[in-house]
ZAVEXPA-732344 format. One record per atom (N, C-alpha, C): residue number from 1; atom name; y, z, x. Coordinates in steps of 0.001 Angstrom, whole numbers. Atoms other than C-alpha are relative to their C-alpha. Layout:
! residues N
seq=NUM; atom=CA; c2=Y; c3=Z; c1=X
...
END
This chain:
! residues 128
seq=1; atom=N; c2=-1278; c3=-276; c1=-617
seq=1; atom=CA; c2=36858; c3=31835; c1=22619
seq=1; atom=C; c2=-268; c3=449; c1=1420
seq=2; atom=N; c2=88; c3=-532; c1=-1148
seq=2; atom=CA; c2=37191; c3=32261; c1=26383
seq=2; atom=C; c2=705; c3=888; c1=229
seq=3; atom=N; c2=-328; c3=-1269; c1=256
seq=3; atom=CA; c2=37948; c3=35322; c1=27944
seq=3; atom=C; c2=1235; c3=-62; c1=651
seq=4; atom=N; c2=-1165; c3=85; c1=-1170
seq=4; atom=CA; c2=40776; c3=34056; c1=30268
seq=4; atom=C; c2=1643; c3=-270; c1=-1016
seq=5; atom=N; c2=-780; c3=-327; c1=934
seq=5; atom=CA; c2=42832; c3=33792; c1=26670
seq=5; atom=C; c2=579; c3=-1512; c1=-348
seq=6; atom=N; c2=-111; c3=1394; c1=58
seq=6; atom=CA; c2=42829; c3=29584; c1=26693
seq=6; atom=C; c2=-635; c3=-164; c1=-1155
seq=7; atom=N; c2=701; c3=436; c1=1381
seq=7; atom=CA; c2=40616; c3=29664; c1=23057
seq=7; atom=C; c2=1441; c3=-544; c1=-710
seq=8; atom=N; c2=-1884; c3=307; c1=1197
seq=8; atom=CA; c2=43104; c3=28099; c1=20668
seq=8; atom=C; c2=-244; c3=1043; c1=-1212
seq=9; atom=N; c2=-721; c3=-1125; c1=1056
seq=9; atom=CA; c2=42556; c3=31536; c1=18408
seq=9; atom=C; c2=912; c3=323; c1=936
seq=10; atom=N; c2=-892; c3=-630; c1=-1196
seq=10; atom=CA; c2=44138; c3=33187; c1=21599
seq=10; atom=C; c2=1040; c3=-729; c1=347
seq=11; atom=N; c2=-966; c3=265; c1=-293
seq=11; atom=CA; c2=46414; c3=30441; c1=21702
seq=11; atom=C; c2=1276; c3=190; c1=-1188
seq=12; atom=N; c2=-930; c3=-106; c1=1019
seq=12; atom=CA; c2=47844; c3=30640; c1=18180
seq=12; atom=C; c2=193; c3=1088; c1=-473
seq=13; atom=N; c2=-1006; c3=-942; c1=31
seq=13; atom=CA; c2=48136; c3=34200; c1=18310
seq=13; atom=C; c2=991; c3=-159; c1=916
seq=14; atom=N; c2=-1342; c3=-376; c1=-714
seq=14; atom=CA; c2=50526; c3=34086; c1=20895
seq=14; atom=C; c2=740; c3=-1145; c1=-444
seq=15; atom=N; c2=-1166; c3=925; c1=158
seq=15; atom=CA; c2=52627; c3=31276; c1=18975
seq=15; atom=C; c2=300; c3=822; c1=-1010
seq=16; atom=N; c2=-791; c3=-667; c1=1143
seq=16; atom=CA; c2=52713; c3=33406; c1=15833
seq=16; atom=C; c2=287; c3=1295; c1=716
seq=17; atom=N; c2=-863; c3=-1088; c1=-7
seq=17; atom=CA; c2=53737; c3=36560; c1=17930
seq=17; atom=C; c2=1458; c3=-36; c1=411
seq=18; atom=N; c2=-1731; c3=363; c1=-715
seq=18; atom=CA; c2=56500; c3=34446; c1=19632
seq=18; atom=C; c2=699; c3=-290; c1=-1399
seq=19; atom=N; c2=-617; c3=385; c1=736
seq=19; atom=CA; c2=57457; c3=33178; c1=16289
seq=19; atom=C; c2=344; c3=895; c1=-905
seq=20; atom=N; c2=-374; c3=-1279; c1=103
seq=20; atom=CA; c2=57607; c3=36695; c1=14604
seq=20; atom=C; c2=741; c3=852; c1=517
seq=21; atom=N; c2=-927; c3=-807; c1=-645
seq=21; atom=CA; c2=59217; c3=37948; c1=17170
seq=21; atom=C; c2=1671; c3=-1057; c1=1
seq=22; atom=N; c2=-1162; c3=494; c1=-87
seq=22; atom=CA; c2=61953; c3=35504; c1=17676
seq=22; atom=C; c2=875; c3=-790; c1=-1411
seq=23; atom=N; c2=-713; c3=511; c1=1672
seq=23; atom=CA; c2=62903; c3=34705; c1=13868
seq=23; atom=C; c2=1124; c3=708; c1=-88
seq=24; atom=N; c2=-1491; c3=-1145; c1=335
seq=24; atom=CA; c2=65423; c3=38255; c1=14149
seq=24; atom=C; c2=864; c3=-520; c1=1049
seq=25; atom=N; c2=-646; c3=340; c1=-1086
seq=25; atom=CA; c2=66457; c3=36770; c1=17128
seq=25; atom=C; c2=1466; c3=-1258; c1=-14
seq=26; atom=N; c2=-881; c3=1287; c1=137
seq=26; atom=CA; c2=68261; c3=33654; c1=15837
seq=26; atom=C; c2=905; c3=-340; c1=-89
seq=27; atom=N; c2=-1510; c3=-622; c1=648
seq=27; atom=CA; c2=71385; c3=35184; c1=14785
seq=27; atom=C; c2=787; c3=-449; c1=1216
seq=28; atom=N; c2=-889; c3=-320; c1=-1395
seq=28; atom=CA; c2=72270; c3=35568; c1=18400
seq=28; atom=C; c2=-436; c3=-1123; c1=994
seq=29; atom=N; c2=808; c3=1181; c1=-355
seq=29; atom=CA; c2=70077; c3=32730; c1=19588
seq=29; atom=C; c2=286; c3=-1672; c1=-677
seq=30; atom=N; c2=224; c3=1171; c1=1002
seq=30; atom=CA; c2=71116; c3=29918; c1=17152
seq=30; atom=C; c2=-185; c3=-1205; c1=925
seq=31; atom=N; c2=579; c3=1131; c1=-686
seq=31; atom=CA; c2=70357; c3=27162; c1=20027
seq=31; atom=C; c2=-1293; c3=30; c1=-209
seq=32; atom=N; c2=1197; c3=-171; c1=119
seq=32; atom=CA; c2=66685; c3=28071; c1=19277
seq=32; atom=C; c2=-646; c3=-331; c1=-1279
seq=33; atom=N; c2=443; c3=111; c1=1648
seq=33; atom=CA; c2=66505; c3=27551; c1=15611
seq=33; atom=C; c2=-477; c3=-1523; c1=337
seq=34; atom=N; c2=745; c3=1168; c1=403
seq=34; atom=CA; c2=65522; c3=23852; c1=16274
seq=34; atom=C; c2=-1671; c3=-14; c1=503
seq=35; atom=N; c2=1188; c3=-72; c1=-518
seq=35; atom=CA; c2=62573; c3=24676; c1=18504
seq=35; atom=C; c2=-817; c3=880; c1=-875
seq=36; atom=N; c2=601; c3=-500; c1=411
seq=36; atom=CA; c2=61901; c3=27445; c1=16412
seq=36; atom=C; c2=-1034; c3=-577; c1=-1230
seq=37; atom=N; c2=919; c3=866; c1=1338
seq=37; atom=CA; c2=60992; c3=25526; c1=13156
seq=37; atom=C; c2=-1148; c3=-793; c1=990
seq=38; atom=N; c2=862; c3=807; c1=-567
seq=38; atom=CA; c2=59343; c3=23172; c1=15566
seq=38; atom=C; c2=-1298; c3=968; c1=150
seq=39; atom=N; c2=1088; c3=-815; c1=-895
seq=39; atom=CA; c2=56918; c3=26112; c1=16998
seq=39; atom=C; c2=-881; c3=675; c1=-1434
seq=40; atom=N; c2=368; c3=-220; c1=1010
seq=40; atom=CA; c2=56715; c3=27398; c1=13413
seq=40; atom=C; c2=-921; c3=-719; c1=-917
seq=41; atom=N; c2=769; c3=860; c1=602
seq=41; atom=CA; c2=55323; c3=24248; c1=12035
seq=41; atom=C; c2=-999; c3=-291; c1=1364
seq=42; atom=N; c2=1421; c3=119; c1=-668
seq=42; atom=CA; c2=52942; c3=23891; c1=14912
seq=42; atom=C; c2=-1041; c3=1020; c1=-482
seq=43; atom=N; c2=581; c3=-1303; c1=958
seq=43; atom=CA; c2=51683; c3=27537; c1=13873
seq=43; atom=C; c2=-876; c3=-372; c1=-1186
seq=44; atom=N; c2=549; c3=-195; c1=1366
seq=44; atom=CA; c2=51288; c3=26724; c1=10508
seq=44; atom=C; c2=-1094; c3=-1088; c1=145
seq=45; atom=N; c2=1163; c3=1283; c1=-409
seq=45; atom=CA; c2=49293; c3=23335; c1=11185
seq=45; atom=C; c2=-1268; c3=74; c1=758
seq=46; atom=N; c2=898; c3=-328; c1=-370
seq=46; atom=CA; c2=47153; c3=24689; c1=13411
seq=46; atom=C; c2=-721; c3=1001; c1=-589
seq=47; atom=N; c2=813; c3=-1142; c1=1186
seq=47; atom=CA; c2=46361; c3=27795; c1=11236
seq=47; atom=C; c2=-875; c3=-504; c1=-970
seq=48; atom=N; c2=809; c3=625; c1=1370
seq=48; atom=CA; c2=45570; c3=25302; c1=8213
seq=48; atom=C; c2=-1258; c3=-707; c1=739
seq=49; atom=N; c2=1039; c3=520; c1=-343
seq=49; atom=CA; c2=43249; c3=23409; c1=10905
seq=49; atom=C; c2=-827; c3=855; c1=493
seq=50; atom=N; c2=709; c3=-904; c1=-775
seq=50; atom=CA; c2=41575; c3=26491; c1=12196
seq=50; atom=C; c2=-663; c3=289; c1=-1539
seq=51; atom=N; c2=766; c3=-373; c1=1313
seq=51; atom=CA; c2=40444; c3=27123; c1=8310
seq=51; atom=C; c2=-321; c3=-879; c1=-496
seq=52; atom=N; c2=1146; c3=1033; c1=555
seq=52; atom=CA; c2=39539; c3=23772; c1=7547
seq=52; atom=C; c2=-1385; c3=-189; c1=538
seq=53; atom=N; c2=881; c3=-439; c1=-420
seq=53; atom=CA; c2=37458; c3=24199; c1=10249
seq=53; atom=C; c2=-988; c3=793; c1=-341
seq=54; atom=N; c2=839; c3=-1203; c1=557
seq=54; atom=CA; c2=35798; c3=27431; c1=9330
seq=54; atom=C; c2=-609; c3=-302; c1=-1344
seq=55; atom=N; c2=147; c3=711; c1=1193
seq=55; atom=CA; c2=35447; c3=25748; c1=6223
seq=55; atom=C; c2=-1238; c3=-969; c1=72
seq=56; atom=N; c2=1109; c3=774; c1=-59
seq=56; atom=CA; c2=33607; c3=22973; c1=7212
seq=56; atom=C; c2=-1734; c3=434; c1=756
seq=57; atom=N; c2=1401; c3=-12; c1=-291
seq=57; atom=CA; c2=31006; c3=24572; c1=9337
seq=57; atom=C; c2=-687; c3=768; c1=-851
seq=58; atom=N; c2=1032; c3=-367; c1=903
seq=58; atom=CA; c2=30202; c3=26495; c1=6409
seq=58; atom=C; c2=-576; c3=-810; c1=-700
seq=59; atom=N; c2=556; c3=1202; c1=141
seq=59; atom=CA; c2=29246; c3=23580; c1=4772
seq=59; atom=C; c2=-617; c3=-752; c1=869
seq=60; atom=N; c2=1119; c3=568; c1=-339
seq=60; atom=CA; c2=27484; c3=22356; c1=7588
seq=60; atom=C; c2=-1197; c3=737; c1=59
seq=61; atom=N; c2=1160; c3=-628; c1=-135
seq=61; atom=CA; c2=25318; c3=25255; c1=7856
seq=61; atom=C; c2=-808; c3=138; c1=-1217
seq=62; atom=N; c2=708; c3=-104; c1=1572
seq=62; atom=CA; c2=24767; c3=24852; c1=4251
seq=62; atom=C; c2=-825; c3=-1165; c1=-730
seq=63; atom=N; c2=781; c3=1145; c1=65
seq=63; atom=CA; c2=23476; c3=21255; c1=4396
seq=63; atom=C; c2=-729; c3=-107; c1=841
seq=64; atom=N; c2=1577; c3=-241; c1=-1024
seq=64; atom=CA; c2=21255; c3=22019; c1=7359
seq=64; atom=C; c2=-729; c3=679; c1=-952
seq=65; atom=N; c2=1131; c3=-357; c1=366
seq=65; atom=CA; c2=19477; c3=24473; c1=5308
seq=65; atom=C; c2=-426; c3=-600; c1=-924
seq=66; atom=N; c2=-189; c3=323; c1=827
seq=66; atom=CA; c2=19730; c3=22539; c1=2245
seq=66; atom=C; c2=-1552; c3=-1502; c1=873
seq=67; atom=N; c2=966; c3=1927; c1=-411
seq=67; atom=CA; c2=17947; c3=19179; c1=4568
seq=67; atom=C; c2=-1402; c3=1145; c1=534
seq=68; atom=N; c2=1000; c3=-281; c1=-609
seq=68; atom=CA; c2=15469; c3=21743; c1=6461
seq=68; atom=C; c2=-1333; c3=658; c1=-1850
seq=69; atom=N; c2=1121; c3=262; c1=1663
seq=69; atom=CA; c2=13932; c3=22965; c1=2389
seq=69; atom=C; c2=-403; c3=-1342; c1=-368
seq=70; atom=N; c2=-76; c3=1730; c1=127
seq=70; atom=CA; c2=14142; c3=19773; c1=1739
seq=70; atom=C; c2=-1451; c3=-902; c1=611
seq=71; atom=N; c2=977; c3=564; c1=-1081
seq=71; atom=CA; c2=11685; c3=18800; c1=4951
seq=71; atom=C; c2=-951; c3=821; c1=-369
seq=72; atom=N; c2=1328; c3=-969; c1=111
seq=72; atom=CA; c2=9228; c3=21785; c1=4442
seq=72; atom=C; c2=-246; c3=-89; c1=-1759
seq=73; atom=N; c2=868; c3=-8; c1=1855
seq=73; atom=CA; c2=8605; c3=21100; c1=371
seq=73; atom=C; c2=-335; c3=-1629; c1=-183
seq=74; atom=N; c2=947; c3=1765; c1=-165
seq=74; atom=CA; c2=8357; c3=17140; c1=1263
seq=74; atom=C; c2=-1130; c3=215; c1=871
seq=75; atom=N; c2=1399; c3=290; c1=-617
seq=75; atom=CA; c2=5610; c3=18122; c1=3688
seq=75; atom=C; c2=-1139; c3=434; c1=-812
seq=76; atom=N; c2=855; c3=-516; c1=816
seq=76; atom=CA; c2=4047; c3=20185; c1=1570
seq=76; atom=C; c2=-874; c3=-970; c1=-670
seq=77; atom=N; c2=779; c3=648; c1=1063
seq=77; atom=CA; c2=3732; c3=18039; c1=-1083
seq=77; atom=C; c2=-305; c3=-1660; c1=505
seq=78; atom=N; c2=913; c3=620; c1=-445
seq=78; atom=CA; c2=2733; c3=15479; c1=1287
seq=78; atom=C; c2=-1085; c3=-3; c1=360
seq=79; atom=N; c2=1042; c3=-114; c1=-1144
seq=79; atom=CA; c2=-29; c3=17108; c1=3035
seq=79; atom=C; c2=-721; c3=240; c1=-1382
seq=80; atom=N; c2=866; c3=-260; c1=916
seq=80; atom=CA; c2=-1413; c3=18259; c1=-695
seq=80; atom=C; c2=-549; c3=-1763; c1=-553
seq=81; atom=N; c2=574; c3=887; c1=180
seq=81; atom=CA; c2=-1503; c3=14493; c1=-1537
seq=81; atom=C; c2=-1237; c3=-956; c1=770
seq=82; atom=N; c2=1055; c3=331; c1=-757
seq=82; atom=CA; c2=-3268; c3=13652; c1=1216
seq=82; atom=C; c2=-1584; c3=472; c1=166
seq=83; atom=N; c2=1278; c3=-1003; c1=-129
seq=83; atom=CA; c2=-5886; c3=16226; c1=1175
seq=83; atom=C; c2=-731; c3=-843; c1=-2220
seq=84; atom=N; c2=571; c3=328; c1=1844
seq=84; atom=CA; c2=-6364; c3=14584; c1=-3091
seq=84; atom=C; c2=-376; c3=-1550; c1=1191
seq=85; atom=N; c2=338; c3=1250; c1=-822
seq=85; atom=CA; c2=-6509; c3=11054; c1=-914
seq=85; atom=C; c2=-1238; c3=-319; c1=805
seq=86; atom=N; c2=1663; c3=560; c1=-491
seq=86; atom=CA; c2=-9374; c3=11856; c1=1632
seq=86; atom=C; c2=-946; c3=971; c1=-811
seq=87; atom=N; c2=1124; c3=-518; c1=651
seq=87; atom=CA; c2=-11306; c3=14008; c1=-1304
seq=87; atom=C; c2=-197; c3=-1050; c1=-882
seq=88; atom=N; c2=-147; c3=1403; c1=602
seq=88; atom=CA; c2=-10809; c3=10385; c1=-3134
seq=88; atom=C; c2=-760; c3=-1042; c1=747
seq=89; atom=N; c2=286; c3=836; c1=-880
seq=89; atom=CA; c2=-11557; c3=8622; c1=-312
seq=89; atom=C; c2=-1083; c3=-172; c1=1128
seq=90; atom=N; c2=1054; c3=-376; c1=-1170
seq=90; atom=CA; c2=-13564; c3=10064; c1=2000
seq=90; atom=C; c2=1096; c3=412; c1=1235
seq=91; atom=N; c2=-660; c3=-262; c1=-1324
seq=91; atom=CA; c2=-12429; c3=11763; c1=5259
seq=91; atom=C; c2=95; c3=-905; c1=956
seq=92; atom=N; c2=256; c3=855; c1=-1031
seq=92; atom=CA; c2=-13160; c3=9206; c1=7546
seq=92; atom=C; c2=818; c3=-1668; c1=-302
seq=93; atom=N; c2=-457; c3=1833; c1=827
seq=93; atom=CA; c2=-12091; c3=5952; c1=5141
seq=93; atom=C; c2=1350; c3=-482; c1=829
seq=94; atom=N; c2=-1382; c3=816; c1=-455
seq=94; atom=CA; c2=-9728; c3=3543; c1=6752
seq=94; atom=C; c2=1133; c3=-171; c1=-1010
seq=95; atom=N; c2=-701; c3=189; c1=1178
seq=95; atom=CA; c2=-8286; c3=3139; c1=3257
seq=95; atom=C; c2=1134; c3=1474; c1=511
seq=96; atom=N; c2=-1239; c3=-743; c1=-19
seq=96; atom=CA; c2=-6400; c3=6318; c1=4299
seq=96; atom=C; c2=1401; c3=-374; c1=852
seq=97; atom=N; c2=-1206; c3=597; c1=-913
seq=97; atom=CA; c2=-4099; c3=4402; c1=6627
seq=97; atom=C; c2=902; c3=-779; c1=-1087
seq=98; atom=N; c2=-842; c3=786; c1=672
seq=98; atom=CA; c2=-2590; c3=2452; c1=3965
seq=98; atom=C; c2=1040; c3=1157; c1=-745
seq=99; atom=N; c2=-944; c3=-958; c1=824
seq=99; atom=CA; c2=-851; c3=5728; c1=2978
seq=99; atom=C; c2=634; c3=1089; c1=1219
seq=100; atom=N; c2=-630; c3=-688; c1=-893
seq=100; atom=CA; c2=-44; c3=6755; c1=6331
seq=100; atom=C; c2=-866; c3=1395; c1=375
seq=101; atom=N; c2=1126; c3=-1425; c1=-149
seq=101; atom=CA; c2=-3046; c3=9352; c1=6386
seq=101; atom=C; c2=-845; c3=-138; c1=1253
seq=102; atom=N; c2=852; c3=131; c1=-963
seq=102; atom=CA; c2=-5156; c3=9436; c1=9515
seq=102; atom=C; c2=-1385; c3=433; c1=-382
seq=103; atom=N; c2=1596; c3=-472; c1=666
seq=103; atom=CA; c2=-9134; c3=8903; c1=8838
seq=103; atom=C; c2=-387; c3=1126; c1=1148
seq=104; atom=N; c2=488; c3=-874; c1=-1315
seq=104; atom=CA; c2=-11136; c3=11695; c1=10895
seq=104; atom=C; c2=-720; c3=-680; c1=530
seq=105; atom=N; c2=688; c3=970; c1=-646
seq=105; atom=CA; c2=-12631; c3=9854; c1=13399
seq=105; atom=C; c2=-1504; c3=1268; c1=530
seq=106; atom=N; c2=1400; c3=-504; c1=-561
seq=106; atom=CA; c2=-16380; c3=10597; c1=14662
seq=106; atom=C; c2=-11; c3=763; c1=1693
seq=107; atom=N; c2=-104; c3=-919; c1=-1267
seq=107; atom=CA; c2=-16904; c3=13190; c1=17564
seq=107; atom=C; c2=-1141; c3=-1052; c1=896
seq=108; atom=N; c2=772; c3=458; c1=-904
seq=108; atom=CA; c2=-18337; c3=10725; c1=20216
seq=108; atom=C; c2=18; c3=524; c1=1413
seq=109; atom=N; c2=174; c3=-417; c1=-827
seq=109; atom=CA; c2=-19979; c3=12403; c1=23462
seq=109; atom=C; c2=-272; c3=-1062; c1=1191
seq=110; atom=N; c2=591; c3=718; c1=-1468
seq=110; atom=CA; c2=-20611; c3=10552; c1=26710
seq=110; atom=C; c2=-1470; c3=630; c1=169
seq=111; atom=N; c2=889; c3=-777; c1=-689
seq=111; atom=CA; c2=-24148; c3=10747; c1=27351
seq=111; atom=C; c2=-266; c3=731; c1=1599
seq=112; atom=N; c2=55; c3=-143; c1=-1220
seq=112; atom=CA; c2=-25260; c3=12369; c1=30276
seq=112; atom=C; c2=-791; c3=-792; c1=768
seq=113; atom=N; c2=943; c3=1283; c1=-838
seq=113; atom=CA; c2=-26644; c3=10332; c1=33009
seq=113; atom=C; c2=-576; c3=665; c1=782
seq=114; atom=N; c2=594; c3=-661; c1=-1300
seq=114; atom=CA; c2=-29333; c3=11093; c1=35465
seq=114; atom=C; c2=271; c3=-98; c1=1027
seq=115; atom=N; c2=-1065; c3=-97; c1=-1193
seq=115; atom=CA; c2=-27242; c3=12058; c1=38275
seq=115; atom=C; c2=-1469; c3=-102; c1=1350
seq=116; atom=N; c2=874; c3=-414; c1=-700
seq=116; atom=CA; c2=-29127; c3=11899; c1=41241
seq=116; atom=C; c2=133; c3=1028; c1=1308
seq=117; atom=N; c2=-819; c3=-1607; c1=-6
seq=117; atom=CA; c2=-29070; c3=15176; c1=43258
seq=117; atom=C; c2=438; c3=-544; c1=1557
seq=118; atom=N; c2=-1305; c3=549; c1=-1217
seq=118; atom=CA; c2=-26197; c3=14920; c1=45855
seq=118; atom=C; c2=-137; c3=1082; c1=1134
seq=119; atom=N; c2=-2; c3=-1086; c1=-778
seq=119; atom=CA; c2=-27153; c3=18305; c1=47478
seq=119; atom=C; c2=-538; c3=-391; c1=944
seq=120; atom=N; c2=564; c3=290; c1=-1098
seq=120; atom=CA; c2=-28812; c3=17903; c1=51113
seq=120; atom=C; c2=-1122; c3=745; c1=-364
seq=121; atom=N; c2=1245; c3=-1099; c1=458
seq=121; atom=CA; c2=-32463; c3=19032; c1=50459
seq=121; atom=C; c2=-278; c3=1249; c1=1642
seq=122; atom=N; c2=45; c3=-831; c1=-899
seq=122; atom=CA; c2=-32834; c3=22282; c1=52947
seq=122; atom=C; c2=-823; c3=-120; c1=747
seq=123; atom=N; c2=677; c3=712; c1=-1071
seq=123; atom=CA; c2=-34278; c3=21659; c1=55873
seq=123; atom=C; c2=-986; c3=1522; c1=720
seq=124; atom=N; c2=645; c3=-1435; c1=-882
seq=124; atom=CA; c2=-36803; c3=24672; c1=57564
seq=124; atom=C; c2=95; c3=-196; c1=1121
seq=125; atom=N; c2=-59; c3=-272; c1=-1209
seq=125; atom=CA; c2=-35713; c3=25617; c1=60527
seq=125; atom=C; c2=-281; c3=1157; c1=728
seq=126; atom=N; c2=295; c3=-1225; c1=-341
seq=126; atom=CA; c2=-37985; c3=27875; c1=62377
seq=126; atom=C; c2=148; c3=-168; c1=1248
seq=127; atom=N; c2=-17; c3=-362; c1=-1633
seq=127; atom=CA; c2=-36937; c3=29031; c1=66079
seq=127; atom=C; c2=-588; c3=1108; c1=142
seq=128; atom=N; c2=780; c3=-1220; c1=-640
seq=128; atom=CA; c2=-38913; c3=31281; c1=67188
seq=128; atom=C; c2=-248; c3=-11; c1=1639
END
């Protein structure tokens, strides 16, 4: 709800205080009774959609958590099959790709090469 009183709670209190207030009014008002029902059934329509609302995002927050268990007990019991897969298989086996498993691949180093030395060799310079 904004604070400048434009939220539509802030707007549909001020239809049900106009419509509370001007119901005693009608007596003396009866040109108003058609708008009034009119303002009355906006009220009520928007009230019932402000709680279907509230309604539904409880239910969405209840099928988010519902999908996020869901995700963390399928990994689980993915990552345990996998771990039965490369003690089956071997860690490294390509055969684990056919199940969507990644083999561990081999730690290959670059040898080193004999650099040859780039420094300027120091030169003696005696002034005397």
């Amino acid at each position: 709800m904004s604070s400048d009183g434009k939220g539509s709670t802030a707007v549909i209190g001020r239809w049900k205080v106009m419509v509370t207030n001007l119901r005693p009014q009608l007596e003396t008002m009866p040109h108003l009774t058609g708008r009034y029902n009119e303002m009355l059934r906006f009220t009520t329509e928007a009230e019932d959609l402000e709680n279907r609302q509230a309604l539904l995002k409880a239910d969405l927050r209840e099928v988010n958590r519902q999908r996020r268990d869901l995700a963390k007990t399928g990994e689980e019991l993915r990552n345990r099959i996998a771990a039965v897969l490369r003690a089956e298989h071997g860690f490294s086996s390509e055969r684990l790709l056919e199940f969507g498993v990644k083999p561990k691949r081999k730690r290959v180093r670059a040898k080193k090469e004999d650099k040859p030395d780039t420094k300027p060799a120091p030169t003696a310079t005696n002034t005397q």
